[in-house]
N, C-alpha and C positions, 0 to 999 in steps of 0.2 A: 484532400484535394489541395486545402492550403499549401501544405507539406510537400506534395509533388510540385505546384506553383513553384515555390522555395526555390528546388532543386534545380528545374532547368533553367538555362540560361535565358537573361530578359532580352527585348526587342534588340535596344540599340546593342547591344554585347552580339548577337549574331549579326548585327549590320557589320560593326567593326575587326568580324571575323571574316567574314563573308570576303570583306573589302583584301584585308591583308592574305587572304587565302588563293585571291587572284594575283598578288605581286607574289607570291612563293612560288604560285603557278608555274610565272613568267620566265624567274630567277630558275628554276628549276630545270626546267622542260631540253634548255640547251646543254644544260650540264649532266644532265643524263642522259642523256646522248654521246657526249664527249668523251665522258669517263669513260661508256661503253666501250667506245673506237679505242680513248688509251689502252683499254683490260685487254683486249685484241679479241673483243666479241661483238656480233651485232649490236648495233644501236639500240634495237627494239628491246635485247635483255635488261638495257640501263633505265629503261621506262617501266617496265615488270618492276623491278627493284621500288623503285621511285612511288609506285601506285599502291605496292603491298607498306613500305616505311611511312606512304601517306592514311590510309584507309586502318590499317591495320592495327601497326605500328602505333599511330599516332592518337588510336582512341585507347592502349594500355599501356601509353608512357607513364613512367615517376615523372618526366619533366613536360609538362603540358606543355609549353613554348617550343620546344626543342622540334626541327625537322628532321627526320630521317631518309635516308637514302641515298645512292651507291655515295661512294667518298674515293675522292683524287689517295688519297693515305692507303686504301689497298689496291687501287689502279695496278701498281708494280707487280705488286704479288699474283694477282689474278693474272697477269699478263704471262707471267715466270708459268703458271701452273699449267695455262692452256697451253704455252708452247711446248710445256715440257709432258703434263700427263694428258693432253687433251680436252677437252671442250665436255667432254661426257663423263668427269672425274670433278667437274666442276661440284655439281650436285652432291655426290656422295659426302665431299667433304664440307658442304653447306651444311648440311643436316647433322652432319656431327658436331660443326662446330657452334650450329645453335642450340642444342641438347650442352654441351658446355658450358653458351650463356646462362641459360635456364638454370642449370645446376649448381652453376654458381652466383646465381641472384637468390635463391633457394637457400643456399648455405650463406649467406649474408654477406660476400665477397667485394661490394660492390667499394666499401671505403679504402679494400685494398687497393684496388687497381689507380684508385687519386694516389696511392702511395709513390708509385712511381714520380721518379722527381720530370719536374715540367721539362731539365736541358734534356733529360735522355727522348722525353715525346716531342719537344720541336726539334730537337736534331735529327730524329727519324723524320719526321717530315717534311724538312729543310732536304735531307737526302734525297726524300723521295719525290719533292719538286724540282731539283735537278734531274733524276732522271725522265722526268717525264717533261720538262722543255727539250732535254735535248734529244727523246722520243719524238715526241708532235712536231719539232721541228721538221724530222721528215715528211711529216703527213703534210706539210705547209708545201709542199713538193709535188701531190699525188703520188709518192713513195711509202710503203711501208717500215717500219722503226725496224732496227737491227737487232741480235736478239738480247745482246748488253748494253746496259749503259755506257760501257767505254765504248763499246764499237759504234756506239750512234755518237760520242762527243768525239771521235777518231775522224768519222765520215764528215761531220758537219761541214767543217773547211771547203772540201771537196764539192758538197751540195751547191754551197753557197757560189763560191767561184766560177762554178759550171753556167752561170745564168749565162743570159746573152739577148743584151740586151737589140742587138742587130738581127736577131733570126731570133723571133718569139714563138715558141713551139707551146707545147701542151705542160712543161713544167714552168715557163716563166710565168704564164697563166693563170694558174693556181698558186703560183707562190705571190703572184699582185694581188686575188683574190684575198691571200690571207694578211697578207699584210694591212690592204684593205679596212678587214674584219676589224686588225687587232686597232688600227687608227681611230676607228668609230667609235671601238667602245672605250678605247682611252679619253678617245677628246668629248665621247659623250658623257661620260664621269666626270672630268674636269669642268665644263662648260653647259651643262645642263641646268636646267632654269628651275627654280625653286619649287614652280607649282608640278613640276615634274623631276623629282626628287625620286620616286620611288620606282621609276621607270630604273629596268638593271642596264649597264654598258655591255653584257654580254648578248642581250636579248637584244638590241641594237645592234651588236656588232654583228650577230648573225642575220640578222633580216637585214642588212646593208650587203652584205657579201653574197647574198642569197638575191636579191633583187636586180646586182650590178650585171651575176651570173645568168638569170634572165632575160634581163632588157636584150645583152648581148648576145645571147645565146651562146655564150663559152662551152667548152668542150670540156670540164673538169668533172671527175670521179663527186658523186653523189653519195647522201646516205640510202643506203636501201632497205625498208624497212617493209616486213609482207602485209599484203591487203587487210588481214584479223589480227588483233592481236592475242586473239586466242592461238593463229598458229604458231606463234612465238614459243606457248609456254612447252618444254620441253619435262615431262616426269621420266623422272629416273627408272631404270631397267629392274628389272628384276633381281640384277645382282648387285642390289643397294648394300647390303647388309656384307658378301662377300668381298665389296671393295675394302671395309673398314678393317681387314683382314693385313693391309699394306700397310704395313710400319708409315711408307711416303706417307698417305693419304692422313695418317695417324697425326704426324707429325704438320701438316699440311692445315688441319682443321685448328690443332692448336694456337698454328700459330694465328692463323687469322680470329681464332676467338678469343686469344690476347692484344692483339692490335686495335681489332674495330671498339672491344672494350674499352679499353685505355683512350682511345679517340672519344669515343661518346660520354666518356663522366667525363673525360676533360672540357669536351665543350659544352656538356650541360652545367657544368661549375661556372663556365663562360659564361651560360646563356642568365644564369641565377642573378650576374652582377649588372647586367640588362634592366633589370624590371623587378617592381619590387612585390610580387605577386607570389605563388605558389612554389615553394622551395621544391627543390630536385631530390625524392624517394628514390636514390643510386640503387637500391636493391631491386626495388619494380622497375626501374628502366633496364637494367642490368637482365631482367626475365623478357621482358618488352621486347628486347633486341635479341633477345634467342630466340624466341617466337618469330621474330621477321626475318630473323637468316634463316630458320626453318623449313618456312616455307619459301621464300627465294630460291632455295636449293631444292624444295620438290617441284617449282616452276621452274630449275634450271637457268636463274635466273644470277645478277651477280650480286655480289655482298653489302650488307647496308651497314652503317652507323650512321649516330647524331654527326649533324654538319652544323657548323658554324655558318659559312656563308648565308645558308639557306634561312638557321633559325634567328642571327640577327636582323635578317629582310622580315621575315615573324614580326619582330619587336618592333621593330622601327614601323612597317605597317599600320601596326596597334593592334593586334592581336591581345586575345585576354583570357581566352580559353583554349584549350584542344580540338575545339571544333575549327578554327583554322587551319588545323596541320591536316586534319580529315577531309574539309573542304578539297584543298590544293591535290590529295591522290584521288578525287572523283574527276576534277579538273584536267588532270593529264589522261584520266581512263577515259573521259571523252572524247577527248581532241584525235588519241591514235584510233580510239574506234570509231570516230566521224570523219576523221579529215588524215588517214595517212600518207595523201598523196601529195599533202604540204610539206609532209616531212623529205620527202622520198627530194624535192627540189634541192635541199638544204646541201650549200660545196663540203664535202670531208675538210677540202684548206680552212673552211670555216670554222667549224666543230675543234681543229686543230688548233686554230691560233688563240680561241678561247682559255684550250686547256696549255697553250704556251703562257700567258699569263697568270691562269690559276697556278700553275707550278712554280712560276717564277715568286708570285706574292708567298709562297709556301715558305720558302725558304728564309726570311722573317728575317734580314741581319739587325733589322732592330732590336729583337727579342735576344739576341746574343749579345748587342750592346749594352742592354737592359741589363745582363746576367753579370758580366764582366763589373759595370761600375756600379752597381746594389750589392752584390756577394763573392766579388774577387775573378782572379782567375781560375781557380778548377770548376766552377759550374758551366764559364764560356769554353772550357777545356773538353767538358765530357760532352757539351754540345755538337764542339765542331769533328772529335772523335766518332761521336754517330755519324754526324753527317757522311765523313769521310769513309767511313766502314761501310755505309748502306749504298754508297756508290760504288764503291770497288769491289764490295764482297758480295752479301746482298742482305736484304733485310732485317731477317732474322740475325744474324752475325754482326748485324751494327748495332740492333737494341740490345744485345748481350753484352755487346764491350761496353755500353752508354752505362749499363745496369754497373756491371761491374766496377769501372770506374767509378761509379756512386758510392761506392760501398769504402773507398778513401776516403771519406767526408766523414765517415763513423770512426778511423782511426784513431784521432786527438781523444775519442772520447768512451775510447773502450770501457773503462774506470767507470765510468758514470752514463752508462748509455739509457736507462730506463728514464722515464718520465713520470712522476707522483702528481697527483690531480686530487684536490678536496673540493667539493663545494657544500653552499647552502645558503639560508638568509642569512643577515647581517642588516641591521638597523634600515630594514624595509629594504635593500637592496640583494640581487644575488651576487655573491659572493663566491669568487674561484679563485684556488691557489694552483700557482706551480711553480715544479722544482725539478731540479733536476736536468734531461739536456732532449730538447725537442726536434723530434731529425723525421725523415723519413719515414722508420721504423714504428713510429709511434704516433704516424698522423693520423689512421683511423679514431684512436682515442684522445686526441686532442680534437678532431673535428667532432665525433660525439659531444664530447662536454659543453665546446663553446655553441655548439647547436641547441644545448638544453635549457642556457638560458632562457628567461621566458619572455616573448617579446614584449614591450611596452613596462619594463619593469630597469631599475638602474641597475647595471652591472659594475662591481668592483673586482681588479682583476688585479694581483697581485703577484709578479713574476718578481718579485727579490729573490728567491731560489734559484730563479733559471740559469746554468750555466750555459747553455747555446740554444743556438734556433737556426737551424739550416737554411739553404734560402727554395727549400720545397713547404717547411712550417710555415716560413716567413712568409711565403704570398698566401697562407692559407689566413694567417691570424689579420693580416692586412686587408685582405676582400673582406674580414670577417668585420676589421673596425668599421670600413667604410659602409658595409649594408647596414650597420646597427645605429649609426651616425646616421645616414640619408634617411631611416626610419623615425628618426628625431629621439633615441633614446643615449641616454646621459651615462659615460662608460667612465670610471675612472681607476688610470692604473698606477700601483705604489711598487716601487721599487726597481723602474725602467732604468736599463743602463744602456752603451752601448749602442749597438743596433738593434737591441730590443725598444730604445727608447725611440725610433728613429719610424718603429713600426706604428706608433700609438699616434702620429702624426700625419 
């Protein structure tokens, strides 16, 4: 009995779950919705996603903090797919591509995918926040998005120009609505008072836009959302297994079960330097998350990964276990099946202008300035190369040129491209050597090692060998000082030169 005692979580640890489980709630609720509208599918599939990444998801993550659920990063794709193979192709290739994750959390895949270097994943999603401001831009209209990215940044001008301010019709109306939104939740983030800290600007911004639309009675496009949420979930036909028969769908599945990957160990790597709690198992969150597009796609519902937004609102809450991420998808399962008819008020301008500023913050040019003056010009180079390719081309074709591009960073060091690694004790301290050149290629095995130290014990690290350290190592060995630092343990390293020395600081 003791022993189960042990096990489950104590009083105050479910209060301060509890607590943080209603702001994820909060932060949540509008944003899946929104994604919804950007993917170009009902509202209600972005709440399906959200309630299986909460409930599901979030009691077999590797990263306990981490929230799951739909993500602005495959917005694009999803939208590409329904336009192109339809709404009932959704499914087929959900399910593949969570049999994927699965299979590649299974086969230990999970430190690959950190491989990829951070400019080729922010400049995919720097692209992919451009395409979807200058998408929702339209919906700030009561208009639907075109079906390119160029031809929606083609039209904007147009949009815009078109107002009039002298004869107020039904588009200048929803575009004051959205404007509205987006003011609320700016100036409510800037100007919001301490003891209400944890209140989201989006969730403000929508119940401002949603309330003005009321009072007034404005005549703007709603989300429409059906009575049950049970009739939302749509299971796939019986020619499940004959769609996977299409090369597209083939290809379709893949790529989304490389994307939402790549998104969610990246932002669980994020959510790690948060809090100094239960470290990120990449291989079980990696099975975790094929299990929740799994079933997404037998509810026909749309695609999850870990989110950042969602899981530093987790942290910041004080959240401390996984029973918060659980909480938050019971929270949204009641609210659509008690109360849909709140939702159904809610302006599309609204929902829009939210996901006009989540795309906008997407695109990160700090995180480019970051790149540029810590590691030169080719990492802000291959950065702004995605960016540029995922807008003009489309997704997939921007992270292949991002990838490839990367793969110049190994030229200098063809000659010496492997990494050697010793450890063990040394006068009561653990002790690591390395040599050799520390890149991409061999960040799996550099994160194992520096992960094996033991915590609470002195680490001496000794890179006099190292000829280089890329700047995809270099944030890895950097997050690594500062966790082991903030933990109070004593790191000392011999043979720092350069900007290896630069790292230890």
């Amino acid at each position: 009995m003791n022993r189960l005692r042990a096990l489950l979580p104590s009083g105050p640890t479910v209060t301060r779950d509890l607590t943080a489980s209603i702001v994820v709630f909060l932060v949540a609720m509008p944003l899946c919705m929104g994604i919804a509208v950007a993917s170009g599918v009902p509202a209600e599939k972005g709440l399906i996603t959200g309630i299986i990444g909460g409930i599901v998801v979030g009691a077999l993550a590797g990263s306990p903090l981490q929230v799951s659920g739909p993500a602005a990063g495959l917005a694009v794709v999803v939208f590409e797919l329904v336009r192109d193979q339809g709404l009932s192709a959704l499914g087929p290739i959900l399910v593949l591509a969570g049999l994927i994750q699965v299979v590649a959390g299974i086969a230990r895949l999970g430190g690959w995918f950190r491989a990829i270097s951070p400019a080729v994943v922010h400049g995919m999603l720097a692209g992919i926040g451009v395409l979807i401001v200058v998408g929702q831009f339209h919906v700030l209209f009561d208009a639907k998005p075109l079906p390119s990215g160029l031809q929606n940044l083609a039209a904007a001008p147009g949009r815009l120009f078109g107002l009039s301010p002298s004869n107020i019709a039904a588009t200048e109306i929803a575009f004051g609505v959205g404007m509205l939104t987006i003011a609320a939740m700016l100036g409510w983030e800037k100007f919001r008072p301490a003891s209400l800290r944890l209140v989201p600007g989006a969730l403000v911004g929508v119940l401002t836009g949603t309330f003005v639309a009321l009072a007034f009675g404005l005549d703007v496009a709603r989300v429409n959302v059906p009575e049950s949420i049970a009739g939302a979930v749509a299971f796939p036909g019986v020619g499940l297994f004959a769609k996977w028969a299409d090369p597209s769908i083939i290809t379709a599945a893949l790529a989304i079960a490389f994307i939402a990957s790549a998104e969610t160990l990246l932002s669980a790597a994020a959510v790690d330097r948060m809090h100094d709690g239960v470290r990120t198992n990449y291989n079980k969150e990696l099975r975790a998350q094929g299990i929740g597009n799994l079933l997404c796609g037998l509810a026909g519902a749309l695609p999850m990964t870990g989110v950042i937004v969602r899981s530093s609102a987790n942290v910041q809450a004080g959240a401390t276990t996984r029973l918060s991420t659980m909480f938050h998808g019971f929270w949204i399962l009641g609210f659509v099946a008690l109360l849909p008819w709140v939702l159904r008020e809610i302006p599309m301008a609204a929902l829009g202008a939210i996901l006009v500023i989540t795309g906008w913050r997407l695109v990160s040019l700090a995180h480019a300035r970051h790149l540029f003056s810590h590691y030169g010009p080719l990492p802000a180079l291959i950065w702004l190369a995605t960016l540029v390719t995922v807008v003009v081309a489309d997704l997939l074709t921007g992270v292949l040129v991002g990838i490839g591009l990367s793969m110049l960073e190994l030229v200098p060091h063809l000659r010496r491209l492997g990494l050697k690694v010793s450890e063990g004790a040394q006068g009561g301290a653990h002790a690591i050597n390395l040599s050799g050149s520390a890149t991409f290629v061999s960040l799996p095995k550099l994160s194992d090692t520096l992960e094996r130290a033991p915590a609470g014990t002195p680490v001496r690290l000794d890179v006099t060998g190292l000829s280089t350290v890329d700047h995809t190592c270099a944030e890895l060995i950097k997050d690594w000082f500062q966790r082991r630092r903030a933990a109070g343990d004593t790191i000392e390293v011999f043979g720092a030169r350069g900007k290896t020395a630069a790292l230890a600081h």
